[in-house]
TILOBA-407543 format. One record per atom (N, C-alpha, C): residue in three letters; x, y, z. Coordinates in steps of 0.001 Angstrom, whole numbers. Atoms other than C-alpha are relative to their C-alpha. Layout:
! residues N
  code        x        y        z
   ALA        X        Y        Z
...
! end
This chain:
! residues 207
  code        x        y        z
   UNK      829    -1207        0
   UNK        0        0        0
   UNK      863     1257        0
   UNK     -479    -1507      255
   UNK     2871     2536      490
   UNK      610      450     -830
   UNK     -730      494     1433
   UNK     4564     1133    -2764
   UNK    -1180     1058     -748
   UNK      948     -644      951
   UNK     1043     2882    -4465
   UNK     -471     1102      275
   UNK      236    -1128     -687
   UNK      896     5509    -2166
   UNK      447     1271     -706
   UNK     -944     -241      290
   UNK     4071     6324    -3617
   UNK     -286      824    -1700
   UNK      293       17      560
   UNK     3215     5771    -6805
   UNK    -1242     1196     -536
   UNK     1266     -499      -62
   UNK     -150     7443    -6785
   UNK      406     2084       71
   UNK     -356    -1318     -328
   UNK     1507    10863    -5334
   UNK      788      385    -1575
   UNK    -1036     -637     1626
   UNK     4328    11014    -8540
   UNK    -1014     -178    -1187
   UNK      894     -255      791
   UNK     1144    10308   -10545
   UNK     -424     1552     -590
   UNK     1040    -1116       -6
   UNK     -926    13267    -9515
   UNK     1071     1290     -248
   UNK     -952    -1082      -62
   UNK     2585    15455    -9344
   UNK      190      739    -1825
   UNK     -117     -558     1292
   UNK     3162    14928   -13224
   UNK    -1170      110    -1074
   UNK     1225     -603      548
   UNK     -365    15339   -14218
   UNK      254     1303     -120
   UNK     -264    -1933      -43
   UNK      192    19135   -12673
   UNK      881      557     -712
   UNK    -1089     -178      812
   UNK     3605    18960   -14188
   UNK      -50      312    -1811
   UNK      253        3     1371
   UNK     2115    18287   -17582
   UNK     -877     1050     -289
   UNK      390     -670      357
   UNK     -387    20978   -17209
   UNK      705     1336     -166
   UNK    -1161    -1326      104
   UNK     2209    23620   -16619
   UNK      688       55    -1387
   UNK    -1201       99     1535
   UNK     3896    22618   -19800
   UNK     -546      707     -775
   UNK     1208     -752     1365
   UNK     1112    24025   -22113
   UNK      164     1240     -217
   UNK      473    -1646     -148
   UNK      969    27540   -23019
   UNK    -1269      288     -292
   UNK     1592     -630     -717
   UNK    -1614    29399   -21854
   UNK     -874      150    -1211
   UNK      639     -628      930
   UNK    -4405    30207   -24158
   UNK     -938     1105      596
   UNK      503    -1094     -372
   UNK    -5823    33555   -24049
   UNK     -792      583    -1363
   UNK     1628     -283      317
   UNK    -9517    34522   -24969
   UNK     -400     1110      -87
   UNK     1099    -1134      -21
   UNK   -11406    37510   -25518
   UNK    -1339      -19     -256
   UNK     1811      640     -107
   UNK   -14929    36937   -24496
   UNK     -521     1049    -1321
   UNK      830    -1216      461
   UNK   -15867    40230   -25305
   UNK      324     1416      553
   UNK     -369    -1175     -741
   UNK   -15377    43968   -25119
   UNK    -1511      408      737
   UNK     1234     -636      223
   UNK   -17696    46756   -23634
   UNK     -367      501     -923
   UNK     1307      483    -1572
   UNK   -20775    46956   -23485
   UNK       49    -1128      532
   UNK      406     1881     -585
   UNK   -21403    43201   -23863
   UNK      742     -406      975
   UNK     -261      457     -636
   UNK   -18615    42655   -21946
   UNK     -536      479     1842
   UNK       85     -682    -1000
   UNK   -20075    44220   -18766
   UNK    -1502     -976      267
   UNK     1378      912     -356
   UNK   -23463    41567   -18859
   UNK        4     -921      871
   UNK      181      466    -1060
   UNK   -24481    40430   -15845
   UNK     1066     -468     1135
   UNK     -987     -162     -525
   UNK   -20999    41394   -14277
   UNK     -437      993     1845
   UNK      161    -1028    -1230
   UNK   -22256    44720   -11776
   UNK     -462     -328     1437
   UNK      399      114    -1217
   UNK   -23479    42758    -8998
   UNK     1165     -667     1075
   UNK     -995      673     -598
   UNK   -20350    40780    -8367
   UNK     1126      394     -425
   UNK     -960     -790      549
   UNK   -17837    42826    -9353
   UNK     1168     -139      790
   UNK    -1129      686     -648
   UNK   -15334    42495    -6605
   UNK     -309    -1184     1013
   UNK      250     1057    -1178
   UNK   -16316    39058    -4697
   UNK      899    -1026    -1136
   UNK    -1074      619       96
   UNK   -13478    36860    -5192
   UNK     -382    -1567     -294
   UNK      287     1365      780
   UNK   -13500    33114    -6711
   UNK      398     -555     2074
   UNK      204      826    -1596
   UNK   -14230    30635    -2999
   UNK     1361     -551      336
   UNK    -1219      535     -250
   UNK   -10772    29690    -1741
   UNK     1294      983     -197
   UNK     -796     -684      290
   UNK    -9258    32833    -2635
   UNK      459     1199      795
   UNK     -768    -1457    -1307
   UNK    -7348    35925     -579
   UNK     1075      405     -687
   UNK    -1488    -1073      567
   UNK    -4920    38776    -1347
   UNK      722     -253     1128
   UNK    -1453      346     -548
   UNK    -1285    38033     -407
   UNK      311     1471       26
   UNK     -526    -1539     -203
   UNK     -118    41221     1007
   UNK     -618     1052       -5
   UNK     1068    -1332      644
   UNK    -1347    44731      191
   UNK    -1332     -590     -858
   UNK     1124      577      357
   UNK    -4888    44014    -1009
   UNK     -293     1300    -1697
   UNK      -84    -1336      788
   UNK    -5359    46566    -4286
   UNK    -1130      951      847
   UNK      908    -1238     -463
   UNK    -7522    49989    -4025
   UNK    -1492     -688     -251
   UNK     1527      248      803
   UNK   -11546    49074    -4156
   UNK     -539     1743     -494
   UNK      381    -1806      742
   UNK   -12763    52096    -6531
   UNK    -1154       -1     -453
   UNK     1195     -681      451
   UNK   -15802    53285    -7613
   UNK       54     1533    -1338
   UNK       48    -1049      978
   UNK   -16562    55670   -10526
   UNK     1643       41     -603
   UNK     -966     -221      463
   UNK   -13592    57675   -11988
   UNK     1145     1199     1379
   UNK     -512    -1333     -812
   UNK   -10325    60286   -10601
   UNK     1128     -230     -970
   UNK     -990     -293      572
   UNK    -8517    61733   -13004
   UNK     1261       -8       84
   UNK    -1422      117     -129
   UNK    -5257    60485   -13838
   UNK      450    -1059     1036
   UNK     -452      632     -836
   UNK    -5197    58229   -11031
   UNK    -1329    -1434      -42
   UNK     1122     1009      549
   UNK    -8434    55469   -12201
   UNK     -920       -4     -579
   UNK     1034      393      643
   UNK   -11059    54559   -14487
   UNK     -644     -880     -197
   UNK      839     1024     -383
   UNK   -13746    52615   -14020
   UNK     -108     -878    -1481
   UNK      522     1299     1503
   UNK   -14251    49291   -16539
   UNK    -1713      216       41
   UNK     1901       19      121
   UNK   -18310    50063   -16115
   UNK      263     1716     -611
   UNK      152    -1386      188
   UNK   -17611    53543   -17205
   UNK     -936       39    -1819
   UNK      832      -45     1275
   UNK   -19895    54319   -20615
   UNK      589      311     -875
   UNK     -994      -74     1317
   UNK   -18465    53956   -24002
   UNK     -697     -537     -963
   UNK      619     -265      895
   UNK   -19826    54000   -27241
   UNK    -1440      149       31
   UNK     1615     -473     -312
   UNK   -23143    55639   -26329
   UNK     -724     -781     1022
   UNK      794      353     -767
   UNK   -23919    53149   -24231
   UNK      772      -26     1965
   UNK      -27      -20    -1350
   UNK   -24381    52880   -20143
   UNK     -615     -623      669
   UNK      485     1263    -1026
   UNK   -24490    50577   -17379
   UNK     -685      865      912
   UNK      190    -1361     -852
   UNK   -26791    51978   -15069
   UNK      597      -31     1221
   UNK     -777     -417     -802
   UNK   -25470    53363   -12113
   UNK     1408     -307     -128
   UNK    -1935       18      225
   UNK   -21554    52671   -13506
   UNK      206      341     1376
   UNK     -654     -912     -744
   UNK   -20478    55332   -11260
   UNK      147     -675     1540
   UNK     -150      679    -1520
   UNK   -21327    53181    -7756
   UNK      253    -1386      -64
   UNK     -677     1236     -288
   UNK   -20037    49671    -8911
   UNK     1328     -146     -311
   UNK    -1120     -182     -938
   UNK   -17097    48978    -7018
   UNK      959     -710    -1180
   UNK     -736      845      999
   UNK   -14052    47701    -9123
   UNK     1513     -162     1145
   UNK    -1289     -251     -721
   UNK   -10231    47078    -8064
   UNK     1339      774     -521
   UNK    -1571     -603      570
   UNK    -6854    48920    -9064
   UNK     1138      253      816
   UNK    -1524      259       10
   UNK    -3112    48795    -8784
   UNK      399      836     -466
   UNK     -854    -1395      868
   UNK     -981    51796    -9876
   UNK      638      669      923
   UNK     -850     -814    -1052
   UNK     1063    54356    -8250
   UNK    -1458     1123       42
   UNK      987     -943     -389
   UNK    -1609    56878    -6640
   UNK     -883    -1103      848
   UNK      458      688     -864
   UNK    -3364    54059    -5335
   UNK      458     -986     1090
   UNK     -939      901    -1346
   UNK    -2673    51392    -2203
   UNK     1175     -724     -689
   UNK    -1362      977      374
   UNK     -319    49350    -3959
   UNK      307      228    -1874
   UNK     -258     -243     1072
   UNK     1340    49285    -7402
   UNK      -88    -1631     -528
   UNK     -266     1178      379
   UNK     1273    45656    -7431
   UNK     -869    -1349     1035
   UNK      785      466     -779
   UNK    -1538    43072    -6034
   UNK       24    -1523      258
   UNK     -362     1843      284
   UNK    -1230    38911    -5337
   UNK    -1370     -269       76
   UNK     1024     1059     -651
   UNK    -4388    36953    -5040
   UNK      326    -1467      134
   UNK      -14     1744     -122
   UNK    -3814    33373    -3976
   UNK     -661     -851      275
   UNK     1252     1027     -414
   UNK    -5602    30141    -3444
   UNK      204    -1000      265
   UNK      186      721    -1020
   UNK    -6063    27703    -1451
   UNK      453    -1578     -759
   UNK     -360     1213     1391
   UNK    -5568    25148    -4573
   UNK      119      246    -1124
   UNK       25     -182     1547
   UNK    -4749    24706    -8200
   UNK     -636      445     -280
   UNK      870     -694     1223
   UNK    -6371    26857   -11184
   UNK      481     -660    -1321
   UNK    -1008       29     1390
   UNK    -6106    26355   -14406
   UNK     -884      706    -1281
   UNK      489    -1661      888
   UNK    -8243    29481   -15959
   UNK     -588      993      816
   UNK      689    -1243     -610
   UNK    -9487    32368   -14926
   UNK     -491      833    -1045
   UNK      830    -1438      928
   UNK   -11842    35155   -16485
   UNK       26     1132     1094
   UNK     -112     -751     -938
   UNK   -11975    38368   -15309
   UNK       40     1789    -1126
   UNK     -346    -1332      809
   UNK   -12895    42305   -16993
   UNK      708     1098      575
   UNK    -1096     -928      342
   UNK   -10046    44314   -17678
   UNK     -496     1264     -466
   UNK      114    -1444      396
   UNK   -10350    47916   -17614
   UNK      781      834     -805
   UNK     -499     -463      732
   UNK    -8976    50043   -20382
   UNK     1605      -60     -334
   UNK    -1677      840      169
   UNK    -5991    47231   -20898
   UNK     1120     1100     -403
   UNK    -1197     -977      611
   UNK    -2874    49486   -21551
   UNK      870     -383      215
   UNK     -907      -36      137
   UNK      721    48775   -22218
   UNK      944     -399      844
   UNK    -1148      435    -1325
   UNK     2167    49025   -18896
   UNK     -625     -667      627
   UNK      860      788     -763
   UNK     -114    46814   -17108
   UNK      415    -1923     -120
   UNK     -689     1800       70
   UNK      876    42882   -16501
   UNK     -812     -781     1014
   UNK      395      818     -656
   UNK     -478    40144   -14884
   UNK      425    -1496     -247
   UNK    -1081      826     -139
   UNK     1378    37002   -13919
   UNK     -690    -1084      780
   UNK      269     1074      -46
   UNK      657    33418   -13283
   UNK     1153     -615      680
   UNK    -1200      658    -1016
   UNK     2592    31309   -10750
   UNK     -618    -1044      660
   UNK     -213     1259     -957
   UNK     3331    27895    -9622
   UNK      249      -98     1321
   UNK     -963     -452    -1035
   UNK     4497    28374    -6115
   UNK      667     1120     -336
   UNK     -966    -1186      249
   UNK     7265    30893    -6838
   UNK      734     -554    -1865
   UNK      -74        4      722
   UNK     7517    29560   -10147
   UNK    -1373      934    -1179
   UNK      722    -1069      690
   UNK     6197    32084   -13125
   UNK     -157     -890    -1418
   UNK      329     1220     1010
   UNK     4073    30075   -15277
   UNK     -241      954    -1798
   UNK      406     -776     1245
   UNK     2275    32762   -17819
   UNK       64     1510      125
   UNK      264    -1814      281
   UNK     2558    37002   -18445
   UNK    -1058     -117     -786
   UNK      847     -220      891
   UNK     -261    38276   -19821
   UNK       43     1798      -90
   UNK     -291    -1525      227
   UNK       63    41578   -21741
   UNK    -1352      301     -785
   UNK     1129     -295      834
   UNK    -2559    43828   -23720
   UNK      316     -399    -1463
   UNK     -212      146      989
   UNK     -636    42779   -26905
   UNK     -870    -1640      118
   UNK      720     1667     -213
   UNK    -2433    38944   -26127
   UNK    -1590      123     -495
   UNK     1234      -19       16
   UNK    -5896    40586   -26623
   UNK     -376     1105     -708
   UNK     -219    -1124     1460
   UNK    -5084    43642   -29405
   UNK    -1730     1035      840
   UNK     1242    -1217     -456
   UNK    -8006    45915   -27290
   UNK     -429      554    -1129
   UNK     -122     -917     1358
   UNK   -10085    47618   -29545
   UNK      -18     1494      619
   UNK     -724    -1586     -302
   UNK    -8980    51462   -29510
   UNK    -1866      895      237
   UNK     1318     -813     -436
   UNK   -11688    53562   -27499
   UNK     -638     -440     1050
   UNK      894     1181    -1377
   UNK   -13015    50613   -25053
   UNK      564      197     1227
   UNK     -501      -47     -807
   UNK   -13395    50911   -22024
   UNK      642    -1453     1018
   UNK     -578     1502     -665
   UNK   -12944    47030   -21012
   UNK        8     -983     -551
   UNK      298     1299      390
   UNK   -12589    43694   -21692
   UNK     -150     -802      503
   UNK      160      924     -983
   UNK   -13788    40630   -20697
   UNK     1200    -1365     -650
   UNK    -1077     1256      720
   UNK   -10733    37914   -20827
   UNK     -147    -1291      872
   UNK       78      606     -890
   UNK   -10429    34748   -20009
   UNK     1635     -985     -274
   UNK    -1751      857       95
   UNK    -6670    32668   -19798
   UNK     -254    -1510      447
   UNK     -479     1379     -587
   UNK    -6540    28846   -19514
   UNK      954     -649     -644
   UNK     -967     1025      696
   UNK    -4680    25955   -20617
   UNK     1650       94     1195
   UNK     -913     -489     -722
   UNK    -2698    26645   -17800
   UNK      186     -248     1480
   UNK      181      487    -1815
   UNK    -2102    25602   -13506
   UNK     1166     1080      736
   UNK     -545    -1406     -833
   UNK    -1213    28592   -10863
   UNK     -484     -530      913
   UNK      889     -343    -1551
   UNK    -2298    28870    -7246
   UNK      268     1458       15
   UNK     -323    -1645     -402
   UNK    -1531    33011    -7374
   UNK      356      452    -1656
   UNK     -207     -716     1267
   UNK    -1737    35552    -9703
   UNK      -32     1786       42
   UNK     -274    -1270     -139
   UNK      -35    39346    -9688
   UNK     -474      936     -774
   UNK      534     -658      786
   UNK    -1769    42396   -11055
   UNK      904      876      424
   UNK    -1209    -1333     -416
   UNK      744    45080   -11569
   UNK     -106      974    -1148
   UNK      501    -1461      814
   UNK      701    48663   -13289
   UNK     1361      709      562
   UNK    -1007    -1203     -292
   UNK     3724    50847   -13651
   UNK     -287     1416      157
   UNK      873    -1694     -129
   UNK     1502    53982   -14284
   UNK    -1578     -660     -157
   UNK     1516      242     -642
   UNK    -2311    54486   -13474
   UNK    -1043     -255    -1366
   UNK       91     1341    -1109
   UNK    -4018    52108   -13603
   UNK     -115    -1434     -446
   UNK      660     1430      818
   UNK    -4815    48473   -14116
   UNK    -1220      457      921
   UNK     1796     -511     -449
   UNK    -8587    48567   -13496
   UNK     -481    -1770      -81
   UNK      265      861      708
   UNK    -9994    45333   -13120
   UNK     -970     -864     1167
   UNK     1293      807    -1143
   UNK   -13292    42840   -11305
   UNK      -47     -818     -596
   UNK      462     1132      325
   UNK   -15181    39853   -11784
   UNK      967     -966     -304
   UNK     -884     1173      212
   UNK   -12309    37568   -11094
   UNK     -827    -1451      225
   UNK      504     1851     -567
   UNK   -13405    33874   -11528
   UNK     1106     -733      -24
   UNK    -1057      804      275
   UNK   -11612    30882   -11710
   UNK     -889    -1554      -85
   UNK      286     1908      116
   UNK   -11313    26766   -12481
   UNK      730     -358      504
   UNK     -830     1184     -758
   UNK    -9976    24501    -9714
   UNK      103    -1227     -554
   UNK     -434     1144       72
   UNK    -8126    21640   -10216
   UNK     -942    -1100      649
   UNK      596      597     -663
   UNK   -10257    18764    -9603
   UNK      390    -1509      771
   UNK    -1043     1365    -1273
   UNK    -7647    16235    -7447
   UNK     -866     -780      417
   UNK      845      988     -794
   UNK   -10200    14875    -5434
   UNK      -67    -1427     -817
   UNK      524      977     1456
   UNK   -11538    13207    -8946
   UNK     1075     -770     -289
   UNK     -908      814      720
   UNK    -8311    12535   -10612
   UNK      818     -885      699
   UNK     -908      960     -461
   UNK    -6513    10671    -7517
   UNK    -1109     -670      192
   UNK      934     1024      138
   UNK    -9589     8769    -7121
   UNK      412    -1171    -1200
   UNK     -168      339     1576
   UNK    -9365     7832   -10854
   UNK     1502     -677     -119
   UNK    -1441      324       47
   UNK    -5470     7111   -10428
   UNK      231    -1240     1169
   UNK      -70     1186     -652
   UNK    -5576     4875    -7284
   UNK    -1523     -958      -78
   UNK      749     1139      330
   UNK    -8467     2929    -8835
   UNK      983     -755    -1091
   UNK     -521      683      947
   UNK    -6162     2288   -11677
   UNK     1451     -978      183
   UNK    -1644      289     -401
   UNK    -2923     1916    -9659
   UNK     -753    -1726      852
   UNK      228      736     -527
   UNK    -4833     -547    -7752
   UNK     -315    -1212     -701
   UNK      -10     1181     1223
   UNK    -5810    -2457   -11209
   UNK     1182     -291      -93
   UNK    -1227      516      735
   UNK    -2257    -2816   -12201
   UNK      795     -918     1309
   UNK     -822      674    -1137
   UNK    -1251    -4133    -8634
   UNK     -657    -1496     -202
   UNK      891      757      282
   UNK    -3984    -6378    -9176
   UNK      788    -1305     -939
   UNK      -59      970     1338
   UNK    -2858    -7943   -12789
   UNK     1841     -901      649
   UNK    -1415      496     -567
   UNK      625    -7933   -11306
   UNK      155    -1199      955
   UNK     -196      940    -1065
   UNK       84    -9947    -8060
   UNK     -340    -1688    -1281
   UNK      268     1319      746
   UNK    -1692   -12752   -10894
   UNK      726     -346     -696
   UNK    -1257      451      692
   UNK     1218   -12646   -13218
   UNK     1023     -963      598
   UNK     -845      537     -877
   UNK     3679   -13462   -10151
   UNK     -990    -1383      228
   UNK       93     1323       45
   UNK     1359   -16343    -9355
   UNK     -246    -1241     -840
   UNK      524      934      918
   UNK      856   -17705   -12527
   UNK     1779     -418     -332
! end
């Protein structure tokens, strides 16, 4: 039993191992408006298992010149109503931190989440432990010129933490979700199988 124990653990290790290998694929649901549908009520409530590592970013509301802009803000004629009072998060210099962690409690291996008026200097970073799995830049999702957000989503990919950082103001950004790893399932699935092969084995030896 500790022979498959054994076994069973370096299983489930290079499963994770193999998902890290992949490069990421990165999505663009949708810009605004559409991207802003049925986003405003949950705008900053965090995927279940999740917490900011360190400085937590700014929670913002509306706009302040030069220093944030809201992803609900109204753009091409159209408007969310009340924009101005749903809450978003940002990272930049002027606000609490220039640089934000969220971590979790277990594997990911996508996340969605709308991006406020993606720009240039803005990054966000994917990590194994202290290994740096994926960057994601605005060149990944070509913004279209004028928008105020996008809705993205990144998988193909396994993190427990992921850094939002802004050299100048701001990254703007809510509705983080995510996809956990589902371990429970796959070592199930792995010591049913490890337990077949012990199986065929013990009958080989007595035959």
């Amino acid at each position: 039993m500790r022979i498959m124990r054994k076994y069973l653990a370096t299983a489930i290790a290079a499963i994770m191992l193999s998902g890290a290998a992949h490069a990421a694929t990165v999505t663009k649901l949708a810009d605004a408006p559409a991207a802003w549908a049925g986003l405003a009520a949950t705008s900053t409530v965090l995927p279940v298992g999740a917490g900011w590592v360190g400085t937590p970013p700014a929670t913002r509301q509306g706009n302040l010149a030069g220093i944030y802009r809201s992803p609900f803000e109204p753009t091409g004629g159209t408007t969310l109503a009340d924009w101005a009072t749903v809450a978003y998060f940002a990272v930049g210099p002027g606000n609490d931190t220039t640089s934000a962690t969220l971590g979790f409690d277990r594997k990911q291996t996508s996340m969605t989440f709308l991006w406020g008026s993606p720009d240039t200097y803005n990054s966000i970073k994917f990590f194994d432990g202290v290994d740096l799995q994926f960057t994601l830049l605005t060149s990944a999702i070509v913004p279209a010129t004028g928008l105020g957000a996008s809705l993205v989503k990144i998988s193909d990919l396994l993190f427990d933490s992921v850094a939002f950082h802004s050299t100048s103001n701001a990254l703007e950004f809510s509705n983080v979700t995510t996809t956990p790893v589902p371990l429970p399932a796959a070592a199930w699935m792995l010591l049913s199988g490890l337990a077949g092969l012990g199986v065929l084995s013990r009958r080989k030896s007595a035959a």
